[in-house]
C-alpha positions in Angstrom: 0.0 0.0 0.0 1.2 3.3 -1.4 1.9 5.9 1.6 4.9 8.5 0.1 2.0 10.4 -1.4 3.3 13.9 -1.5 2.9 17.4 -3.4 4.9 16.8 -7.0 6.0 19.5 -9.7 4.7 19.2 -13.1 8.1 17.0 -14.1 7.6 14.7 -11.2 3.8 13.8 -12.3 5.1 13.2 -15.8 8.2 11.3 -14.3 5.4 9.5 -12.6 3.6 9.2 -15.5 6.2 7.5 -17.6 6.7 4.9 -14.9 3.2 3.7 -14.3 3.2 3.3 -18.3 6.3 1.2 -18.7 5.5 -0.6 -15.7 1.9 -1.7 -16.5 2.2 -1.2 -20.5 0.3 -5.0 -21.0 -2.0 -3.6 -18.6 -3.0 -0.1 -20.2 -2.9 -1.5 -23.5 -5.5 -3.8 -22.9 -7.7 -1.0 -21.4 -7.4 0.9 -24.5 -7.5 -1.9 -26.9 -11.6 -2.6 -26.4 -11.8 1.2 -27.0 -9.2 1.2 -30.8 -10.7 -2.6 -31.3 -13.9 -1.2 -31.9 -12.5 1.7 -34.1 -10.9 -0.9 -36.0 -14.1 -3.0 -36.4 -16.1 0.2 -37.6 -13.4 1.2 -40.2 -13.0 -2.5 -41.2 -16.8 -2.2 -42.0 -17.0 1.4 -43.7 -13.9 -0.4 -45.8 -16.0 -3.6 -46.7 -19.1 -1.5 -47.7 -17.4 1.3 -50.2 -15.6 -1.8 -51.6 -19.1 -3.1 -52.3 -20.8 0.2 -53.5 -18.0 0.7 -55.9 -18.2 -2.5 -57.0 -22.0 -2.2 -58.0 -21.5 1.4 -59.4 -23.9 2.9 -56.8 -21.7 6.2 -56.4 -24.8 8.3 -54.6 -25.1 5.7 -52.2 -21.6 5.6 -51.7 -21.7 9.5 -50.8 -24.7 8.5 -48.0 -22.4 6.0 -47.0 -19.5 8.1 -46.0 -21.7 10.2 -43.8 -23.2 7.8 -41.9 -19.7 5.9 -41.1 -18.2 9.5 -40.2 -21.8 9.4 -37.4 -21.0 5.7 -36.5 -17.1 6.5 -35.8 -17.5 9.2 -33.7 -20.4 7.9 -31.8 -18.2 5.0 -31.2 -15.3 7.1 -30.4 -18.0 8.8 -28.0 -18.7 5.7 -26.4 -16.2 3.1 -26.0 -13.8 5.8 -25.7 -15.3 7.5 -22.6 -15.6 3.9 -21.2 -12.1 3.2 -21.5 -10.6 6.2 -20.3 -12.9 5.4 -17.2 -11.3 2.1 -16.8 -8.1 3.5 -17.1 -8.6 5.6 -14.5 -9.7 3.4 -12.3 -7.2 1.4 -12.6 -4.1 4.1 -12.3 -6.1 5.1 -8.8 -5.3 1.5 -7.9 -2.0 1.3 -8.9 -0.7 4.8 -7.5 -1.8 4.0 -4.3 -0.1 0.6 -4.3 -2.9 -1.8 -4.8 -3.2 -4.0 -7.7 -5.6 -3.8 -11.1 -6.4 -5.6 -13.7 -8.2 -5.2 -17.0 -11.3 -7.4 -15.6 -11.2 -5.4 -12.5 -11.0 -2.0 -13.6 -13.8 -2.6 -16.4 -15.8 -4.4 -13.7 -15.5 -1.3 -11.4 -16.5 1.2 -14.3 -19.6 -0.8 -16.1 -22.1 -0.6 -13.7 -22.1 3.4 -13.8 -21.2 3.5 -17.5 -24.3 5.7 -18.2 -22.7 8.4 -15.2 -19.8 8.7 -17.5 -21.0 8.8 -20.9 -23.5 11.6 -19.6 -20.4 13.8 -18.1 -18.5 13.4 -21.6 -22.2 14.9 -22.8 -21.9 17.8 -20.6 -18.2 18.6 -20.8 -18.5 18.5 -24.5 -21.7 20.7 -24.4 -20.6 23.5 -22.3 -16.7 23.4 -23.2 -17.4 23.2 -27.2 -20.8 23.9 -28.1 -19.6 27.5 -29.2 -17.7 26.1 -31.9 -19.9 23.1 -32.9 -22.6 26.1 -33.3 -19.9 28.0 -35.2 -19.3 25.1 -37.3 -22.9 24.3 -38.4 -23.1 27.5 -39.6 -20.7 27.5 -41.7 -22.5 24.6 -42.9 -25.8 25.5 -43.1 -24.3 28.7 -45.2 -22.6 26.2 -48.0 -26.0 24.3 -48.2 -28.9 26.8 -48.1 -27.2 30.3 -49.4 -26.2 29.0 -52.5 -22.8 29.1 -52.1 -22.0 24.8 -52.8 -23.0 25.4 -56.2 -19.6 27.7 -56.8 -17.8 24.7 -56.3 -19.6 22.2 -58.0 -17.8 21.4 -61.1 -21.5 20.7 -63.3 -23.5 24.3 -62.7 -27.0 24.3 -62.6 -29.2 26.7 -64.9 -29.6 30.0 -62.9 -32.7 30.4 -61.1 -32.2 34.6 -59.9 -30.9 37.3 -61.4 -27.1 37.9 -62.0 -27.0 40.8 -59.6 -29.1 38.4 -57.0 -26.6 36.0 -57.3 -23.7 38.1 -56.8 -25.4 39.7 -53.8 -26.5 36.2 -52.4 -22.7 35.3 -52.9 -21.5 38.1 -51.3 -23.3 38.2 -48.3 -22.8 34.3 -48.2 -18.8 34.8 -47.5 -19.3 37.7 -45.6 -21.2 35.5 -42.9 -18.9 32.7 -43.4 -16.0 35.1 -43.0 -17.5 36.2 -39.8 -18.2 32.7 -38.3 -14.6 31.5 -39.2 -13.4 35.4 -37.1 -15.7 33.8 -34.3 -13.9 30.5 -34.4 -11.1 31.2 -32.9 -12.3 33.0 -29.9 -14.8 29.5 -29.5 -11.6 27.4 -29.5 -9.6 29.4 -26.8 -12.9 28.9 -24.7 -13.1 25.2 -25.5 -9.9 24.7 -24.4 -10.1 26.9 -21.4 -13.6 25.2 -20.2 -11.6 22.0 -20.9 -9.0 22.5 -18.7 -11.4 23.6 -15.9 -13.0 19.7 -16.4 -10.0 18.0 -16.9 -10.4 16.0 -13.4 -13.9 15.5 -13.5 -13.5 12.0 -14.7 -11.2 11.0 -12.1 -13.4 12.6 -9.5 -16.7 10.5 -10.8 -14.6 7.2 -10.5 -12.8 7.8 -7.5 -15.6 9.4 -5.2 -18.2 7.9 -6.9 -20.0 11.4 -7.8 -22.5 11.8 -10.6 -21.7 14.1 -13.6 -22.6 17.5 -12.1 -20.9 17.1 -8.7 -17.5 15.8 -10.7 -17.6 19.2 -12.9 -18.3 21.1 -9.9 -15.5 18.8 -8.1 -12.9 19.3 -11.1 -13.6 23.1 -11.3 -12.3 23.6 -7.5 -9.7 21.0 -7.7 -8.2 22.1 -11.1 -7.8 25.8 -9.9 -4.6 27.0 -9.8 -2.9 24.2 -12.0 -5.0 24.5 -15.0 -1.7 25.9 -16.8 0.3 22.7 -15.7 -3.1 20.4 -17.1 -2.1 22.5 -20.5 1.2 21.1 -20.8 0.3 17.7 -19.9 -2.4 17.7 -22.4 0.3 19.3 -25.5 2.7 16.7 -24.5 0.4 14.0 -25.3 -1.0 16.0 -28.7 2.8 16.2 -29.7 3.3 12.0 -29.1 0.2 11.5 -30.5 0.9 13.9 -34.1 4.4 12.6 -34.4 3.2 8.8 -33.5 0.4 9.5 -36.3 2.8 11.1 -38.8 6.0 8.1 -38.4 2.9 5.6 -38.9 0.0 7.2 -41.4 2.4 9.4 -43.5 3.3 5.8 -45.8 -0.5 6.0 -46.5 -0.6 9.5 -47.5 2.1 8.9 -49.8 0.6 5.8 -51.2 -2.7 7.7 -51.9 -1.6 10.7 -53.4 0.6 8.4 -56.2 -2.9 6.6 -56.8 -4.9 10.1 -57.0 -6.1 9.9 -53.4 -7.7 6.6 -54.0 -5.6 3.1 -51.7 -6.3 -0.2 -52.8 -8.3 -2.2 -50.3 -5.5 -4.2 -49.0 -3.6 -1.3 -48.2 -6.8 0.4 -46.5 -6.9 -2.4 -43.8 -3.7 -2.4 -43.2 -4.0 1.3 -42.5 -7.2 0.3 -40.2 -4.8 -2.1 -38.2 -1.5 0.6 -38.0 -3.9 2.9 -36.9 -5.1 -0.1 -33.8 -2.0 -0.1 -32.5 -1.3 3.9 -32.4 -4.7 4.2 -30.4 -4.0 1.4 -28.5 -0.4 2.7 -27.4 -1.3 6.6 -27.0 -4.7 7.0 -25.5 -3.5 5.8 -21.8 -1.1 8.0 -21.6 -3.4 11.3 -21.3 -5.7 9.3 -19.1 -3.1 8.2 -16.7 -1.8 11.9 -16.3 -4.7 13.3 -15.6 -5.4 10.7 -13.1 -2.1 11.9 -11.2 -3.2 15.5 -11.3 -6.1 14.4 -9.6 -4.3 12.8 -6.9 -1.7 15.8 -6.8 -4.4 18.4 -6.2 -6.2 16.2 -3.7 -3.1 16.6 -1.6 -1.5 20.1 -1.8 -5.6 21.4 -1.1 -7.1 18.7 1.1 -3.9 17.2 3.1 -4.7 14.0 1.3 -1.9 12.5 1.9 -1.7 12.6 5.8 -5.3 10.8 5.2 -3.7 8.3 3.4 -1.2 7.5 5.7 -3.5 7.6 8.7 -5.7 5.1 6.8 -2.6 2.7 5.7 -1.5 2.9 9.3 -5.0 1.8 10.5 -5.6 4.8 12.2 -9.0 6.8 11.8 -9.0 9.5 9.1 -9.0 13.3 10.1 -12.5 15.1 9.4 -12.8 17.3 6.3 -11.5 20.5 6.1 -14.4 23.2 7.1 -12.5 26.1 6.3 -11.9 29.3 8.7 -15.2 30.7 9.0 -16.6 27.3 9.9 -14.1 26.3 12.3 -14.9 29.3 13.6 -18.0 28.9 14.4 -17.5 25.7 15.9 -15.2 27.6 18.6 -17.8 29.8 19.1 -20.5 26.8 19.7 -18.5 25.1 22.3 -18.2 21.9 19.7 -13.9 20.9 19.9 -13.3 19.5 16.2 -12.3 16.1 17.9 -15.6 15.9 18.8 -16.7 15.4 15.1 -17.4 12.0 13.8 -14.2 10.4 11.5 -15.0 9.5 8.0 -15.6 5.8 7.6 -12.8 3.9 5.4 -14.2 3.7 1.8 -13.6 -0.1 0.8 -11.9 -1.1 -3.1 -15.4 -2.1 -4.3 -17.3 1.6 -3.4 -16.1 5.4 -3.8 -12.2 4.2 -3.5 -9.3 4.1 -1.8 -10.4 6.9 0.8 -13.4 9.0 1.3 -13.5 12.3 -0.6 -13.3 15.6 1.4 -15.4 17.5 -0.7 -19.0 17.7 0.9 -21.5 16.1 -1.2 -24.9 16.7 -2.4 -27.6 16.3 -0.1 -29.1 12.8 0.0 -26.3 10.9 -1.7 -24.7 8.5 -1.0 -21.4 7.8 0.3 
């Protein structure tokens, strides 16, 4: 059992970081491999069924085809994905603290409040980026109703407006577009900012067992302060995963642009498979930091780590913080703080290793 739980600088948690991922590499890869296995299985089937339309010259169904596998691969990125970073984090809380995990366990201690998670990977992706997916159907909704797709259509359709409509309608068409794609910008400093504010609230939900709201609320306090430290870790793992997609996918590119963008289907699956394995080795890494930032904040706001050690030694937890004011007031109501009831040990199978300090909502549960 893990007790040297202290305060670390940002190089430590990445030191720490790096170790947990070589140590338990078998271990994270499997995590992450239900989550780029179903990837795989979705492009694997996209693949098959182009093959097929092109095959049987149905080139309009092959258009309605490509949409509706971009919808299926993100939902499934959506899903599987939130599910696995979950598990992953479940499973670095173990390990950090010294107790063992293994891909059965940590997927067993995520599933039953699957729905908990998938709902907070609604609402951080709501409030942190619905400014820019507003911004971006715009845009769209310009291209398809203001008459602007038909300027890059190479077959032109008979006129149905005046020239000097049409210019106007053009006109005002990039003016708007040129004014959503100003707004853009200031949406995707937001995004990340809102981001970085819920960075922890998916290791606060497994960990303390809080629903989606309470984690946001929980990530916003525990972020505070270190939200510029979050920013690195999070552009560390964007530069390992661009460089890791650009050694492994640029072969491809190549490949394509000598065959006028077009890969034979052999050469499309084995892109499907390279691209397995880069999923499969990258996204633990951002899961598994994020995870020590949790733990990191826990113990430079909430003492965390003098919890711990009272707990490994089998000694009674302290009480929750209560702040100045409230302490306070106890003075002044005659009630001595050792007088206050010690949080119960949370047990592997509940909210965690230890209970959170963090007063929860009324009427749930611990």
């Amino acid at each position: 059992m893990e007790t040297s739980l202290r305060p670390m600088s940002l190089g430590e948690i990445l030191d720490r970081t790096a170790q947990l991922y070589r140590q338990n590499f078998l271990l994270f890869a499997g995590i992450s491999s239900v989550y780029a296995g179903m990837l795989l299985v979705v492009g694997l089937a996209e693949t098959g069924v182009q093959e097929w339309l092109r095959v049987a010259h149905k080139t309009g169904a092959l258009v309605w085809s490509s949409g509706i596998a971009v919808l299926v691969l993100y939902t499934a990125m959506f899903i599987f994905g939130g599910i696995a970073v979950a598990a992953n984090n479940r499973a670095v809380a173990w390990l950090h603290l010294g107790e063992p995990a293994t891909i059965r366990s940590a997927y067993t201690g995520v599933l039953p409040r699957v729905w908990r998670y998938l709902w907070l990977g609604v609402l951080k992706i709501f409030f942190a980026w619905s400014p820019l997916i507003a911004i971006y159907l715009g845009i769209v909704a310009v291209l398809l109703f203001l008459g602007v797709k038909g300027i890059f259509s190479q077959t032109a359709t008979p006129p149905t407006m005046p020239p000097p409509a049409q210019s106007a309608q053009m006109i005002a068409s990039f003016l708007v577009i040129a004014v959503l794609g100003l707004l853009a910008l200031p949406a995707l400093i937001y995004g990340i900012l809102m981001g970085l504010r819920y960075a922890l609230s998916v290791p606060a939900s497994v960990v303390e067992d809080l629903p989606a709201r309470a984690a946001i609320k929980r990530s916003i306090a525990l972020s505070k302060f270190s939200r510029g430290r979050i920013f690195v870790l999070w552009l560390l793992v964007w530069v390992i995963e661009f460089g890791l997609t650009m050694v492994t996918q640029s072969f491809f590119v190549v490949m394509a642009m000598k065959h006028r963008g077009e890969l034979a289907v052999g050469w499309r699956v084995l892109q499907q498979l390279v691209g397995f394995c880069t999923n499969t080795f990258v996204t633990p890494i951002l899961a598994t930091g994020l995870t020590l930032f949790y733990y990191d904040q826990r113990v430079r706001k909430e003492g965390y780590d003098i919890e711990w050690m009272m707990q490994a030694a089998g000694l009674n937890a302290p009480p929750p913080a209560v702040g100045n004011q409230a302490a306070e007031g106890m003075m002044e109501s005659g009630l001595d703080a050792s007088e206050t009831p010690a949080a119960p040990n949370a047990s592997r199978a509940g909210t965690g290793p230890a209970p959170s300090s963090e007063p929860r909502p009324p009427g749930e549960q611990v």
